[in-house]
N, C-alpha and C positions, 0 to 999 in steps of 0.2 A: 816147246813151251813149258809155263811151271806146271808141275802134279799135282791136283785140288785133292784135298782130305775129303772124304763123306763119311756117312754112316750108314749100314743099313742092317734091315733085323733081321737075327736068325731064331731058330727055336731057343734059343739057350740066349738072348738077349740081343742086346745092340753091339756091335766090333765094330770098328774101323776098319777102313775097305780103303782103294787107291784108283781114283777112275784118273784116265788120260783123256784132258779135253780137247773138243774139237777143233780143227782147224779156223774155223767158222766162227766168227767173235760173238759170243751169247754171254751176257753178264747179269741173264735172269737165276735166280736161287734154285735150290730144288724145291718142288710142292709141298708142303706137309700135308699131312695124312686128312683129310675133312674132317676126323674125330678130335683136332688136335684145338686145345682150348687158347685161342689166338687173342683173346682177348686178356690176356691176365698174364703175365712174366713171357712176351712172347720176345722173340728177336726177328726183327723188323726184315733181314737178310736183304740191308742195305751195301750196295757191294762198293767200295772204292775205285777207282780206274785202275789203280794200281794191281789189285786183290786180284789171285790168279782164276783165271775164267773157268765159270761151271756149267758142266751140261743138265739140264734138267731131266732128274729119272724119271719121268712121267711121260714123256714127251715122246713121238713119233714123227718120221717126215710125214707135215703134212696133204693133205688131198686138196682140189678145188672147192669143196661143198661142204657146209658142216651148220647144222642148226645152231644158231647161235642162243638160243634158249635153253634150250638141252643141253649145249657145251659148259653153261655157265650156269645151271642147275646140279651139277655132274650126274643129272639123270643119263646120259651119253658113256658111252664108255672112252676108254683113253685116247684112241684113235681119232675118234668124233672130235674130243677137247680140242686136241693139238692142230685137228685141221680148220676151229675159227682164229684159230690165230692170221693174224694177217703182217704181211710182208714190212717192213717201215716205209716202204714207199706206197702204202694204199692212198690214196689221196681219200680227206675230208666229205665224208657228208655229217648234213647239220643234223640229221637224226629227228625226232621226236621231243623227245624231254630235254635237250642238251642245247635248243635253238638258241644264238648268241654268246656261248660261252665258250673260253680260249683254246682252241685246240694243241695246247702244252703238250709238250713230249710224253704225257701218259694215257692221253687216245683221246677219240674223240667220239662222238655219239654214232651209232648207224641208223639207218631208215627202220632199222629189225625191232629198233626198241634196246638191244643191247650194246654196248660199246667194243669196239675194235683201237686195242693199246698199243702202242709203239712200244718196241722194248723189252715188255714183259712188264707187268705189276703184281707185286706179292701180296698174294690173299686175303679177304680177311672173313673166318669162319662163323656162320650164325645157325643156331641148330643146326649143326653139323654138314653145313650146305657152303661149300666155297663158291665167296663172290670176287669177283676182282675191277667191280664198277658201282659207284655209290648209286647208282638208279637201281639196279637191280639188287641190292642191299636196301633201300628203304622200302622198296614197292614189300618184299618180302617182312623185314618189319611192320607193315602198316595190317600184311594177312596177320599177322603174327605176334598184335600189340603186349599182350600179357607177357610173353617173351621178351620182347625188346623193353618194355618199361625196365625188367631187371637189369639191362645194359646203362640206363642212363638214370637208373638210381643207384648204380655200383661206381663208385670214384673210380677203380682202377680199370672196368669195363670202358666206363667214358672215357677216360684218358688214354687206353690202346686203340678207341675206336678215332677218336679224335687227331692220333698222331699218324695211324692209318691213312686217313685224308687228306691229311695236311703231309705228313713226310712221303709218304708212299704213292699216294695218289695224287696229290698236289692240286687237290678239289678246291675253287677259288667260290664255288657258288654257298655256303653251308659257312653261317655264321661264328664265327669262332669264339663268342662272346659261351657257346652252350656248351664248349670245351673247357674255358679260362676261367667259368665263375661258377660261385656253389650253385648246385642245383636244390631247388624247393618244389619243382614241380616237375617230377619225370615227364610224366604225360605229356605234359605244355612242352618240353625241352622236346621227347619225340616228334609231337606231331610239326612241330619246326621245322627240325632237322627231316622228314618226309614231306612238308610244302614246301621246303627251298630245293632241296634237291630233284622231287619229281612232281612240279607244280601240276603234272597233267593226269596225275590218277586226280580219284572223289576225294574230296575232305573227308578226312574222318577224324574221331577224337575218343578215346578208350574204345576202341572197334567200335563207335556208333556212327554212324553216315549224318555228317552234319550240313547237309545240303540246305538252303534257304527254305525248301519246300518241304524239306523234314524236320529244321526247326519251327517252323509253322503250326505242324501239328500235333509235335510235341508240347509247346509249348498255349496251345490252340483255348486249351483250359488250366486255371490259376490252383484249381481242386486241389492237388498231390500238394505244392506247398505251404497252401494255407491248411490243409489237415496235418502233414507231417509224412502224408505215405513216402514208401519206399524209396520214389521216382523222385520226390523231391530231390535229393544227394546231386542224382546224376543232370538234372535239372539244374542247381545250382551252378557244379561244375562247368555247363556249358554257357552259363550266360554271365560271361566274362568279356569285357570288350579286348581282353588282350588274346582270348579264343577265337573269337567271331573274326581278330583281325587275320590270328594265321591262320584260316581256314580259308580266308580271302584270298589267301596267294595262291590258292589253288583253281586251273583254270574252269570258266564258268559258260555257260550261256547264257546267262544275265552278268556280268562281271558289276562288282563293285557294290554288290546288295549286304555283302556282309559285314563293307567299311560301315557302308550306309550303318544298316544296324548298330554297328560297332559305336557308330557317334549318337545316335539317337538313344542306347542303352546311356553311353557316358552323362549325356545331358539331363536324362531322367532321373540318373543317380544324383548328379549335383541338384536337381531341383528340390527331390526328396528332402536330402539333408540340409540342404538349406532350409527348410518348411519345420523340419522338426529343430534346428538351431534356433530359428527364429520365436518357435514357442520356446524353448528353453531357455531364451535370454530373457521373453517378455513375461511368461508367468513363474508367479512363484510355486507354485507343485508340480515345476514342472525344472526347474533345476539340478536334478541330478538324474535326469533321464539323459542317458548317450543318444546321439544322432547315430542314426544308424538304417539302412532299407535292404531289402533281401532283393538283390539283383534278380533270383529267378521270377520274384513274384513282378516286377519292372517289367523285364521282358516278356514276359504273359501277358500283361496289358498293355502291352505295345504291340504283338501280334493276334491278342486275341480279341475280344469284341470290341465295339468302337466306345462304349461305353463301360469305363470299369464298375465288377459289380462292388457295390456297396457292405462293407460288415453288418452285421445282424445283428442285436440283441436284445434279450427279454426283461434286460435291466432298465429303470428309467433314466436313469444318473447316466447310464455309458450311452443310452439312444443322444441324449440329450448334448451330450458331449459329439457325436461323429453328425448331429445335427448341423454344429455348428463348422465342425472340420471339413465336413465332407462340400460346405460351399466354395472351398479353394477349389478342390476339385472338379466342378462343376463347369465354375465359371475359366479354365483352364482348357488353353489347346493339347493336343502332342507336340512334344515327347513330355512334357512338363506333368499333364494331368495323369503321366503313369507313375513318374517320379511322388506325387503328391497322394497319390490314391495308396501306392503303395509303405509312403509315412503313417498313412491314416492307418491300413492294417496291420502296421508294425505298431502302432502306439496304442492297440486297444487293451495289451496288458496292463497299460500306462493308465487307458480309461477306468475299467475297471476298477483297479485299484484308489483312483482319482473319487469314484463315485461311490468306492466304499467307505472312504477317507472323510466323506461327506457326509453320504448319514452319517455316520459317525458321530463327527464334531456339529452337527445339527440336533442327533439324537440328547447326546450330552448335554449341549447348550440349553436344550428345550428341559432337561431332569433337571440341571444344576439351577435354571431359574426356577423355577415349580420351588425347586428348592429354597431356593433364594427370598423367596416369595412368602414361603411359610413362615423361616426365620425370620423374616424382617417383620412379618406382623406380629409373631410372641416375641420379636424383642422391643416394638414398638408399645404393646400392653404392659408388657413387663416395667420396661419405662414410665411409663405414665400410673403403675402403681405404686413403683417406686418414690414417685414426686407425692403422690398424695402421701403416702407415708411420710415424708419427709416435711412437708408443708403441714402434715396434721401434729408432729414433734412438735414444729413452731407453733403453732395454733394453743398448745396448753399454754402460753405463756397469755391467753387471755384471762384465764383465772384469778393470774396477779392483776391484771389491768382489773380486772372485775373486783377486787377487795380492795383495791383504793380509791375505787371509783365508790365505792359504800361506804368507805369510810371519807369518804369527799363531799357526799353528797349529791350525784352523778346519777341520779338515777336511770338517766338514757345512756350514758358511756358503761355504767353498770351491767345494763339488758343486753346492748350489745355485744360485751365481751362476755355474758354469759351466751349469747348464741353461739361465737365461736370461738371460746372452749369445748360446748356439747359437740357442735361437728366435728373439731379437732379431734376427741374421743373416737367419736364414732369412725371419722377417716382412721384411724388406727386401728379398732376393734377388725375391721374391713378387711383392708389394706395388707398388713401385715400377715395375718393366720394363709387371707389368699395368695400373697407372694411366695409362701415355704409351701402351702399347699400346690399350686397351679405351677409353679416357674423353679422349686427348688430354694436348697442354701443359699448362701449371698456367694457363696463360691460356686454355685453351679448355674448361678445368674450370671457372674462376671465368664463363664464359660462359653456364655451361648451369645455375649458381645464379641468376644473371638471369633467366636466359627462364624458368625454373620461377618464381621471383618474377613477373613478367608475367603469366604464362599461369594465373598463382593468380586473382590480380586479375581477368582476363577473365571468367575464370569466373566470378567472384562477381557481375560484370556481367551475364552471360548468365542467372543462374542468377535472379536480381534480375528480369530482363524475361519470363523464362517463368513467374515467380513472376506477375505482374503482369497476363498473359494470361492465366490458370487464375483468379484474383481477380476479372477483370472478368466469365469466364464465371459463375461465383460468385454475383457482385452481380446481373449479369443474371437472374439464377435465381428470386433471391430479387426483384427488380423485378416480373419477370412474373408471378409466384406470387399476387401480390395481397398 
């Protein structure tokens, strides 16, 4: 037969070597070394029919007996390895984690837990531990999340690991969608690629055990996110219906509690933001608040008390406000009333600021009348000294009326145009010194008809925006009511 090229290391480097293969048709690679970084520029030692046959250096005639755990931890030594290999003609069992899937030329599941491969399958190295079976590749991944997240946040990791399965192994169960597209959430891509491949260990999600019964009590109390602690983050993180759903494919003793979940989160969330769109279309201060709910605080109130608790505050403007909001929630079943409760405690910075916004434009309104109030009465005095002044100008022209009424003979048209001339006078003497005195120049009289003009208008301003804030409490009233 033909002479296969190999390599192997001496003290002074790697040479070329000349092994003559065996009789015996073996078209498995030779091993690389466990330390060998398989994931990044590796070469697949995909052999052609053609390609002349290799014996593998690793390899020994195998024995009957060999741990198949050990063999494929290579806690075992060489010996151990080569004797779970099995023969091509081992027939099929369905195994454990591999129940229903095709038993293809690259093996197929054992009762052990580990796979027994036709052929040979070329490796693929994780912390330095050669696997040659996606089950026993993910289970170790799943011990080992903070390591493999680096696998499937690294493009060229993913993609060796992916072509691994796909070319090498020719793994049909493992979505290939976690291969072909960007990835945006390691994690979520991990714990995928370990629920599809070995539905039968625990759920887990960033190494935390996400069983039904431990998000229960994780999630038991709303405290961490409505303060901010810590726990909050990793909280958020898990209460995601696209979490809960692959944590579901993992098998259960209640199966289907985490779709469950998975729909009754989704429906909360739509209820929520539908509740806060719905104020946002109907009130005016309330249009450029974003619709938005904090999924972890959703899911707290859908496993934690049957009543959500209510926000607090010492303000009256913001009680008075979740007064009215908090009746949606009330009169609401689940999953809706977590969705709605949890609008309410996303929108009290909304409150807040709503009922600062208030006194506010109440405060002002209440000054700029006062105000308003003042001017209008010194410009009302002012006015009407103004006219006597002016009416007492005309009034001296009774003096002429009075001298030809004497010289007419008028004695009574006489008397009474001497009456009002004398008041004429006197409305001047008055009138006059009091308007420079009391109200200023004729320029700082026509000043203060302005600022009453102005200070009109503000008001109708102000009077307009507390209008507007009483309307929205209103609307809101009538919103929550049902």
């Amino acid at each position: 037969g033909a002479v296969a090229a190999t390599t192997v290391q001496s003290s002074g480097g790697w040479t070329p070597t000349t092994v003559q293969p065996s009789e015996v048709e073996d078209r498995t690679g030779a091993a690389p070394s466990p330390d060998a970084a398989t994931s990044v520029g590796v070469d697949r030692t995909r052999m052609e029919a053609s390609a002349p046959e290799q014996v593998p250096g690793t390899r020994v005639a195998p024995s009957p007996k060999a741990d198949p755990t050990r063999a494929y931890t290579r806690m075992a030594g060489a010996d151990e390895q080569a004797r779970h290999q099995a023969p091509p003609s081992t027939p099929a069992d369905p195994g454990t984690y591999g129940q229903g899937q095709p038993s293809g030329g690259y093996g197929v599941p054992s009762g052990s837990g580990a796979w027994i491969h036709r052929g040979g399958v070329p490796p693929y190295h994780f912390l330095g531990v050669r696997h040659e079976d996606p089950g026993t590749l993910a289970e170790a991944m799943q011990q080992n999340w903070t390591e493999a997240v680096r696998v499937f946040s690294d493009t060229g990791e993913r993609d060796a690991l992916g072509a691994w399965l796909t070319d090498d192994v020719g793994d049909t169960r493992v979505d290939r969608a976690l291969f072909r597209r960007k990835v945006t959430d390691a994690n979520l891509a991990l714990a995928t690629f370990v629920a599809q491949t070995r539905p039968d260990l625990p759920p887990v999600f960033r190494g935390r055990t996400v069983t039904f019964d431990h998000l229960t009590d994780l999630f038991s109390d709303p405290a961490p996110v409505l303060t901010g602690a810590p726990q909050a983050n990793e909280m958020a993180l898990l209460a995601r219906p696209v979490v809960l759903r692959t944590m579901g494919l993992h098998h259960s003793g209640r199966p289907g509690e985490h779709q469950h979940l998975a729909d009754r989160l989704d429906a909360a969330e739509r209820a929520g933001i539908a509740f806060q769109k719905e104020l946002s279309d109907a009130l005016n201060g309330w249009s450029d608040v974003r619709s938005g709910v904090n999924p972890a605080l959703v899911l707290a109130f859908l496993l934690g008390p049957d009543t959500p608790p209510r926000p607090e505050s010492k303000d009256p403007g913001v009680r008075e406000w979740i007064d009215i909001l908090w009746t949606k929630v009330a009169t609401a079943a689940q999953p809706a009333a977590a969705g709605y409760a949890a609008a309410v405690h996303g929108s009290v910075p909304t409150l807040v600021t709503l009922a600062q916004q208030r006194r506010e434009w109440e405060g002002r309104y209440a000054t700029v009348s006062a105000e308003h109030e003042a001017l209008s009465n010194a410009a009302r005095r002012q006015l009407y000294l103004e006219r006597v002044k002016k009416v007492s100008k005309w009034g001296l022209l009774a003096l002429v009326v009075q001298f030809i009424a004497e010289n007419a003979y008028y004695p009574l048209v006489s008397a009474l145009a001497a009456v009002v001339s004398f008041a004429a006078v006197i409305g001047l003497l008055i009138s006059g010194p009091a308007l420079r005195l009391i109200y200023g120049t004729p320029g700082r009289r026509a000043h203060r008809n302005i600022e009453l003009q102005n200070r009109t208008d503000h008001l109708l301003q102000l009077r307009g925006g507390v209008e507007r804030i009483r309307t929205d409490l209103d609307t809101a009233r009538r919103l929550t009511s049902g």
